[in-house]
N, C-alpha and C positions, 0 to 999 in steps of 0.2 A: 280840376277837382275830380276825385275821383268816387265811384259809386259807393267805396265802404265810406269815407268821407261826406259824402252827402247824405245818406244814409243817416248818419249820426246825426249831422244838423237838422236833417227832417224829424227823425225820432230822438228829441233829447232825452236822457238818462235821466229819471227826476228823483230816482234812491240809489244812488249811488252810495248814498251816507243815511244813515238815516237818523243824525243827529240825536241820538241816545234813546232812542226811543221805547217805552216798555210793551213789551208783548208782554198779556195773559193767555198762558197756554193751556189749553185741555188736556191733560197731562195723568198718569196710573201708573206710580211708580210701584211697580209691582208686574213689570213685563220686561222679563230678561231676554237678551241681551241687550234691547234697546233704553231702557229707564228704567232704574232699581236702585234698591238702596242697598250697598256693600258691607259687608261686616264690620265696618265704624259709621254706621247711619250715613252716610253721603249718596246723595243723589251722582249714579254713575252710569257706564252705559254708552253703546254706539251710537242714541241721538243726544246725548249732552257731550258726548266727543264732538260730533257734527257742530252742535250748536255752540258750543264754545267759540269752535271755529270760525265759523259764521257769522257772529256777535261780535268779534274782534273785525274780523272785515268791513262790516256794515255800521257797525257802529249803533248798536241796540242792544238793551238791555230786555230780561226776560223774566218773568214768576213763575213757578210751577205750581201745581195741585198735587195735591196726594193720592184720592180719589176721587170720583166725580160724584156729585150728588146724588144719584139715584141707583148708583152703585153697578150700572149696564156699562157695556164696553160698546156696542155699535148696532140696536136693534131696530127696524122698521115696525112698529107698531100701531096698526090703526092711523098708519099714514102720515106720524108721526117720529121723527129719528131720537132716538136715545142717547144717554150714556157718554163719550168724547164726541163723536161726529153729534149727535143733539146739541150739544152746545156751543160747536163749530157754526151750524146750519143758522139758530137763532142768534148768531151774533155776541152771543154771551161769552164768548174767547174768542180767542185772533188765530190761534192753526195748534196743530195735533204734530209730536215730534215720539209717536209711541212706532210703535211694528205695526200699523195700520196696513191690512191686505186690500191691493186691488182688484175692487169687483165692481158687477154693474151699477147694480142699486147706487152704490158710495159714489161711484165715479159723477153719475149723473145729479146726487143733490148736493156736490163740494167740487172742488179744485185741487187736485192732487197735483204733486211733482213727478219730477222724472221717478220711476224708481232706481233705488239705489241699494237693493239688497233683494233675496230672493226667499222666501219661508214656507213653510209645506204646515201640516197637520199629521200626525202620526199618531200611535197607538203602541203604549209601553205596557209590558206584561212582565209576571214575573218568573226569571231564572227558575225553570223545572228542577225539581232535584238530581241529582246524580242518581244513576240505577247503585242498587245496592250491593257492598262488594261481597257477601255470602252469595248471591242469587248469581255466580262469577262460575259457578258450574254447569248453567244452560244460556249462559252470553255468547259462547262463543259462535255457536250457529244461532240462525232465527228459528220461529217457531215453525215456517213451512219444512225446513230442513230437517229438525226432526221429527216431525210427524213422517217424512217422506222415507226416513231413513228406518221409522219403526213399524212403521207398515210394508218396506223392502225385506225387511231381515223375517218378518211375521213368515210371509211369502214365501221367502226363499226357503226357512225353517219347514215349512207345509212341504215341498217340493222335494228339500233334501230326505226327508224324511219317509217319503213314499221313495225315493233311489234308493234309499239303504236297504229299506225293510226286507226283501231278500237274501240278504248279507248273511249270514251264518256270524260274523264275526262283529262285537257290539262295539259300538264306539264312545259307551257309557260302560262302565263294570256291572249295574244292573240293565235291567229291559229297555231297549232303544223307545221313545216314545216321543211328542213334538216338545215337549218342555222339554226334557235332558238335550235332544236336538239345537232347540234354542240357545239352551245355555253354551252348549259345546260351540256355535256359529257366535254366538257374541264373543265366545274371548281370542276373536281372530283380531276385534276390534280393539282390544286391550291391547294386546300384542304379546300373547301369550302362547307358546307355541302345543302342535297337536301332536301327540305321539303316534297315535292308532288314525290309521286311514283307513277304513272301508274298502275291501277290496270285488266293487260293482263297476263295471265296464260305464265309464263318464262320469263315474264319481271324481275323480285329480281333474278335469279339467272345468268342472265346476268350481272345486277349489281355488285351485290355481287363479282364476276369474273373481270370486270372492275374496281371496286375500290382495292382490290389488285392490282391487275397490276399498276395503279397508282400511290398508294402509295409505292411501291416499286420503279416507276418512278422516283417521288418526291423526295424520301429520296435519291435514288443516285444524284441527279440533286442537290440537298442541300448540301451531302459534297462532291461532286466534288469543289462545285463553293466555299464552305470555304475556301478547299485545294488549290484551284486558286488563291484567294484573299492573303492566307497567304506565300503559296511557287510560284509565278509565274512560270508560262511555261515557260521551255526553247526554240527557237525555234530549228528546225530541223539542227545535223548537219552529214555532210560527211564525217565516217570514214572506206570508202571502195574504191579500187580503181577504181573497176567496177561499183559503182554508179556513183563516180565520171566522168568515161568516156561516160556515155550517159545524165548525166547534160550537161545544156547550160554551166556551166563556163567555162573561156579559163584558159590557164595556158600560166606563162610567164618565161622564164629563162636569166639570164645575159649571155651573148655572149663572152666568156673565152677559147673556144678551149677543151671543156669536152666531151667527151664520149656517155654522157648520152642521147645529143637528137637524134643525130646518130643512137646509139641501140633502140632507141624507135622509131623513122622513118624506120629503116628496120627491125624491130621486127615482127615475125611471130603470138607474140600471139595478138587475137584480143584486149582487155581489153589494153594492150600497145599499138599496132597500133593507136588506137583510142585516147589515149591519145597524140601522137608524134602529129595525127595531130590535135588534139585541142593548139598543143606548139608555141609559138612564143619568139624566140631570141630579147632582145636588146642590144643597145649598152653600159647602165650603168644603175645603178642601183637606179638613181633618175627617172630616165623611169618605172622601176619596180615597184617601192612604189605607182608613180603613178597608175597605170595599178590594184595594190591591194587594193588601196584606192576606184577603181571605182567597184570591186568586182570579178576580176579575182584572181588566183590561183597562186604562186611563187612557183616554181621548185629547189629546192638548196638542198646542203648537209644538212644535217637532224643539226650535230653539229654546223653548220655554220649558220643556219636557226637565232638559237636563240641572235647570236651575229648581225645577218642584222636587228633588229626587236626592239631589244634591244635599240641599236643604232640611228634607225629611229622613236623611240616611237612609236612603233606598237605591243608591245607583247602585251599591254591589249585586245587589241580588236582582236587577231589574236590566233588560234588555228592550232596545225597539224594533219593532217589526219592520223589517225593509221596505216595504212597499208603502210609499206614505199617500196620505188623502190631500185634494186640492192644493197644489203647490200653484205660489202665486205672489208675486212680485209687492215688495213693502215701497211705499213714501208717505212723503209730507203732506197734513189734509191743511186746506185753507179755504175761508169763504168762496162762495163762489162769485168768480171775478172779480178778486183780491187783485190789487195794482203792482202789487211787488212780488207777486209767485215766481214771477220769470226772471227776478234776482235772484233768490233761491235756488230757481233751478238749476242755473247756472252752474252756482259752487256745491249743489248735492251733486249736479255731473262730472264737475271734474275732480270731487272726492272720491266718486266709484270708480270714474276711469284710473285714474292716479294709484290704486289699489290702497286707499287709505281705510275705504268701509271694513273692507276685507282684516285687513293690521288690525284696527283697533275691535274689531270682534274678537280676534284670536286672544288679542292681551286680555282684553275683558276675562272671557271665557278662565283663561288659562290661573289668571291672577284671581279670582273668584274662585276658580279649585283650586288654588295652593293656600288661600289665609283661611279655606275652609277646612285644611285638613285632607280631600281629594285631588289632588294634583296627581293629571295623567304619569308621570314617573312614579310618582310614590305607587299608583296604584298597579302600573306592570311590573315592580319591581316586586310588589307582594304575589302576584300572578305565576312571577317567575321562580321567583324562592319556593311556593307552591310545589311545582311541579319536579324542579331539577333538586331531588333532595334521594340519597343514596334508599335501595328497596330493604326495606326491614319487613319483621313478621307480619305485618297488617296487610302487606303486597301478596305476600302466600296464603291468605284466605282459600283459597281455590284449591291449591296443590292437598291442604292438611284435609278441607273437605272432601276432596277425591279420595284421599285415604284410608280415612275416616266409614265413609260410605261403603268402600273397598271390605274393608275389614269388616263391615257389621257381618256385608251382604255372606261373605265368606264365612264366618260363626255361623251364621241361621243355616245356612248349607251344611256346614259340617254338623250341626246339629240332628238336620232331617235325614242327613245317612245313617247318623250312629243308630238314630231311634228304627230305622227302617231294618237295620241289621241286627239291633236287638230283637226287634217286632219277627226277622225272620229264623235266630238261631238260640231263642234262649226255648221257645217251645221245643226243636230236639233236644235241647242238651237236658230240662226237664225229666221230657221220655226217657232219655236214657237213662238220669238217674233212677227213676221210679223201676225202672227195671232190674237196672242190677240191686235194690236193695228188695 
C-alpha cells in the first residue's frame, strides 16, 4: 500500500458530496464583478460562476441575500464584526462568495480560501477638458518659452539700438528709437524680409545671428501649431498618488463599513495621510456622482469602479488614476474552522489555476458593457471616428486668428504713421498758405 493510499484511508473524505445541502450565504448583490444583478435582474457574476460550479460538483444547494441587514460590508466596531463577515463570525450564514479582501483583522476572526482573484482600490476623476481651440495661438510654445523669448528680443532691441544709433542712416523712415527697433527685430520672426541694413561695423553679423535664431523660432512655432490644429492637446491628467494628495481635489467614498478610510486616516505614510484627509464619506451613491460631476475624486474598488460609472453614464468622461491604493488578494470567507473549506479550496484552486476566474471576469465584464450600451468596440470605434475625420474650418482656428491679429496690429500701425505725418506736415503746408494769401 502505498502513502497517497494510506493517506486516504487514515484521512477519509467525509463531503465529498454533500447530499443537497442548503448553504445561507452572506451575500451584497451589488459588488461587481463578483455578485450583481445584470440588466434582466439575475443574480450574475464571477462568484455564482464559481458557485454554480461548485454546487454541481458537491452536490448543494444555496440562497442568497440582497443586502445584509445593517447594511455594512466588513467593519470591526467596538470589537464587534459587522455587515457580511458579522454575520459569517455569529454563525447567522455559512460563508461569504462577495470580492471579500484579504486582511489581518478578517483573516484572524473567519476562514478564508485560497485566493482566487486579485483587486486593488483606486481613485476615478474626471476627464479634464480639452484646452481651448482659440487659445491655439500661444499652445504652441509653453509659458517658459515665451516669456524667455520676450525678454530675449526686449534685450536684444536695447543692444541693437545702442549699435545703430551712430548710424547716419535710419532703419525706420522716422527717428531710429527702441520701439521702431523692436518692431523692425520682430518681423525677422514673422519672416518678413529687411530692406535697409544699418551700415555700423557688427551690425550684419548680429543680424545674421538673429535671423537663425528666428527662423529656427518660426519653423518650431509652425509645426507646433499644425500639430495643435490637427491632434489637439490633451489637457493635464493625474496619474500619481502623490500628485494627487497635494492637488486641491477632494476625494469622496460611499459610506459601507470598508477598511479603507480607516487605514488611510491612521496611516503613517504621508502621501496617504494626506489623502485620508482630503476623504470624505457619504451616505450613497447619488451623493457621489454628484460630488464627481462638480470635480472631486471617487474612492472605490478599482473592479467596482467601472460597474458604478457604467451604470451612472459616467465612464466617458471619467478616467482612473494609475497608481492604485491597497491591492490585495480576494476569496471565500467561512466560519472559523468550518469542516469543509478545504473542499472548497480545492476547486476555487483549480478554477484560478485552470484560468477559468480569469474567463469568466472577462465575459462578465464585456457582456455587461454590451447590453449596457458601453461595449469596449462600440466605444473605440466612437474614439476613432472622433479623431480620423478630414480637417475643415474649425481645425484653422489658429491660422484666421493669426491673421486676423496680423491685420488689426498692421491698421493701428498704419494709423499712428499717417497721424504722425499729418501731426508733422499739415502745420507747413498751413504756413505756407497763410503766407501766400
Amino acid at each position: 500500500m502505498g502513502p497517497e493510499e494510506g493517506r486516504q484511508q487514515l484521512f477519509v473524505e467525509r463531503y465529498s458530496d454533500l447530499h443537497g445541502h442548503l448553504f445561507h450565504l452572506a451575500s451584497w448583490t451589488d459588488d461587481f464583478p463578483y455578485l450583481f444583478y445584470d440588466n434582466e435582474k439575475r443574480a450574475a457574476g464571477i462568484g455564482v460562476a464559481m458557485l454554480q460550479e461548485t454546487s454541481l460538483r458537491l452536490n448543494f444547494t444555496y440562497s442568497l441575500q440582497e443586502v445584509p441587514p445593517d447594511g455594512h460590508w466588513a467593519e470591526l466596531i467596538n470589537g464587534m464584526w459587522t455587515g457580511l463577515l458579522g454575520q459569517v463570525v455569529r454563525g447567522q450564514k455559512d460563508f461569504i462568495i462577495n470580492g471579500m479582501a484579504v486582511v489581518r483583522d478578517r483573516y484572524q476572526a473567519a476562514d478564508f480560501t485560497v485566493p482566487y482573484f486579485s483587486d486593488s482600490y483606486s481613485i476615478t476623476l474626471k476627464v479634464p477638458p480639452p484646452a481651448p481651440r482659440w487659445q491655439s495661438l500661444v499652445y504652441p510654445f509653453s509659458r517658459w518659452v515665451w516669456m524667455g523669448m520676450g525678454c530675449t528680443l526686449l534685450l536684444l532691441s536695447l543692444v541693437f539700438h545702442l549699435l545703430v544709433r551712430p548710424d547716419s542712416s535710419l532703419i525706420y523712415n522716422n527717428e531710429a528709437d527702441v520701439v521702431s527697433t523692436l518692431v523692425w527685430l520682430s518681423r525677422t520672426l514673422l519672416r518678413q524680409p529687411s530692406l535697409r541694413v544699418p551700415k555700423v561695423a557688427g551690425c550684419r553679423p548680429f543680424l545674421v545671428c538673429w535671423g537663425l535664431a528666428a527662423l529656427v523660432l518660426s519653423t518650431c512655432y509652425n509645426g507646433n501649431l499644425v500639430a495643435f490644429l490637427t491632434v489637439p492637446k490633451q489637457a493635464h491628467r493625474i496619474n500619481f498618488l502623490e500628485e494627487l494628495a497635494v492637488s486641491h481635489t477632494k476625494i469622496h467614498m460611499l459610506d459601507y463599513g470598508n477598511f479603507v478610510p480607516g487605514n488611510l486616516w491612521s496611516s503613517r505614510e504621508t502621501v496617504l495621510r494626506l489623502l485620508g484627509a482630503k476623504l470624505t464619506l457619504l451616505p450613497n451613491y447619488d451623493q457621489v456622482i454628484q460630488a464627481f460631476d462638480a470635480g472631486a475624486g471617487v474612492l472605490e474598488a478599482t473592479q467596482y469602479s467601472h460597474f458604478l460609472f457604467i451604470t451612472r453614464k459616467r465612464s466617458k468622461n471619467a478616467y482612473v488614476v494609475e497608481e492604485k491604493l491597497y491591492p490585495s488578494n480576494v476569496g471565500w470567507v467561512f466560519q472559523k474552522g468550518a469542516p469543509y473549506k478545504h473542499i472548497f479550496d480545492r476547486y476555487l484552486s483549480w478554477m484560478s489555476q485552470a484560468g477559468l476566474v480569469e474567463y469568466w471576469r472577462g465575459t462578465v465584464v464585456e457582456d455587461f458593457r454590451r447590453t449596457s450600451g458601453d461595449s469596449p468596440e462600440t466605444s473605440s470605434q466612437t474614439v476613432g471616428s472622433q479623431w480620423l475625420q478630414p480637417l475643415a474650418l474649425d481645425h484653422l482656428q489658429g491660422a484666421f486668428i493669426v491673421m486676423l491679429l496680423g491685420t488689426i496690429v498692421a491698421l493701428l500701425v498704419l494709423a499712428v504713421e499717417v497721424s504722425l505725418y499729418m501731426c508733422r506736415e499739415i502745420p507747413a503746408w498751413a504756413l505756407s498758405l497763410w503766407l501766400a494769401h
